[in-house]
C-alpha positions in Angstrom: 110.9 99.3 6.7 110.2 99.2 10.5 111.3 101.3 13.2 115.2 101.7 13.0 115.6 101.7 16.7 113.9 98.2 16.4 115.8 96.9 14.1 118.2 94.1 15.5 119.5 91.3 13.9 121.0 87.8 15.1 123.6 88.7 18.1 122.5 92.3 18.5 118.8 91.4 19.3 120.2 88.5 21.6 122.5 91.1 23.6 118.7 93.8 23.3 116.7 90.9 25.1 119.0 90.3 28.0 117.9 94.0 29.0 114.7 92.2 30.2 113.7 89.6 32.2 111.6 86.6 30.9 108.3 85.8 33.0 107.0 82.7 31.0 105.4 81.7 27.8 101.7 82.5 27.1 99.6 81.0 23.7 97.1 84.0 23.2 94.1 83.3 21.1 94.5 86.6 19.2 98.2 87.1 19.0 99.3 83.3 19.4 102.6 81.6 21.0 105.2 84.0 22.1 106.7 84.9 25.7 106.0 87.9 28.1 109.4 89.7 29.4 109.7 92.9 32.2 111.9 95.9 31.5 114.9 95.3 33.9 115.1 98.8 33.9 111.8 100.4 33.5 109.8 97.2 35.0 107.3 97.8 32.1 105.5 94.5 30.7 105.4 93.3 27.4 104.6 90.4 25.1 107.4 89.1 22.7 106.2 86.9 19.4 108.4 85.6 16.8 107.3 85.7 13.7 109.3 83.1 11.3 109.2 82.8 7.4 111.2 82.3 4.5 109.2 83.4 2.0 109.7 87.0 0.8 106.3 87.8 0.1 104.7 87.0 3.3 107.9 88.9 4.9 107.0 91.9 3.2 103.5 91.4 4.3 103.7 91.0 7.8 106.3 94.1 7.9 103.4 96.1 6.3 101.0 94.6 9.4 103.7 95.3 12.5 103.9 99.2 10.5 100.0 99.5 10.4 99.7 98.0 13.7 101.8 100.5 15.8 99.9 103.5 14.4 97.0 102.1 16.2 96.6 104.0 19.4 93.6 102.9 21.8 93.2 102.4 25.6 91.4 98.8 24.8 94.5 97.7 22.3 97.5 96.4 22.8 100.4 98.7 21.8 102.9 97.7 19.4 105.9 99.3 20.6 108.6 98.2 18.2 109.5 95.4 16.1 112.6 93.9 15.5 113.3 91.1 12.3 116.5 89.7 10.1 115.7 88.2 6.9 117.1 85.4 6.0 118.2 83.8 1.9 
């Protein structure tokens, strides 16, 4: 499920993130809370959301959505680029 190269979990996407610099929180009306960050490297842009749950179902749901979502390719859209998640009991 997901992109493997996304794929971090607990200290390993803590170490990923410091690879970027945060630039503030932002409460979009479609994508909701979550923080925008800059490439320390590449200076690109992008919007981070955390997505929590407990319930397996609704995991396995919204990993279906973040999969659909980066096959999406449009100038207007925002590009999912990756996705990262750790599940949980």
């Amino acid at each position: 499920m997901g992109n493997t190269d996304s794929k971090q979990g607990g200290q390993d996407f803590k170490s990923y993130m410091e690879k970027f610099i945060d630039k503030g929180k932002v409460n979009d009306k479609l994508y909701g809370e979550g923080k925008i960050v800059q490439s320390k490297a590449s200076k690109i842009t992008m919007f981070v959301k955390e997505y929590t749950t407990n319930d397996e179902n609704s995991f396995k749901q919204q990993i279906k959505k973040f999969d659909e979502r980066r096959n999406l390719k449009h100038p207007n859209l925002v590009e999912l680029q990756g996705f990262s998640f750790e599940f949980c009991f």
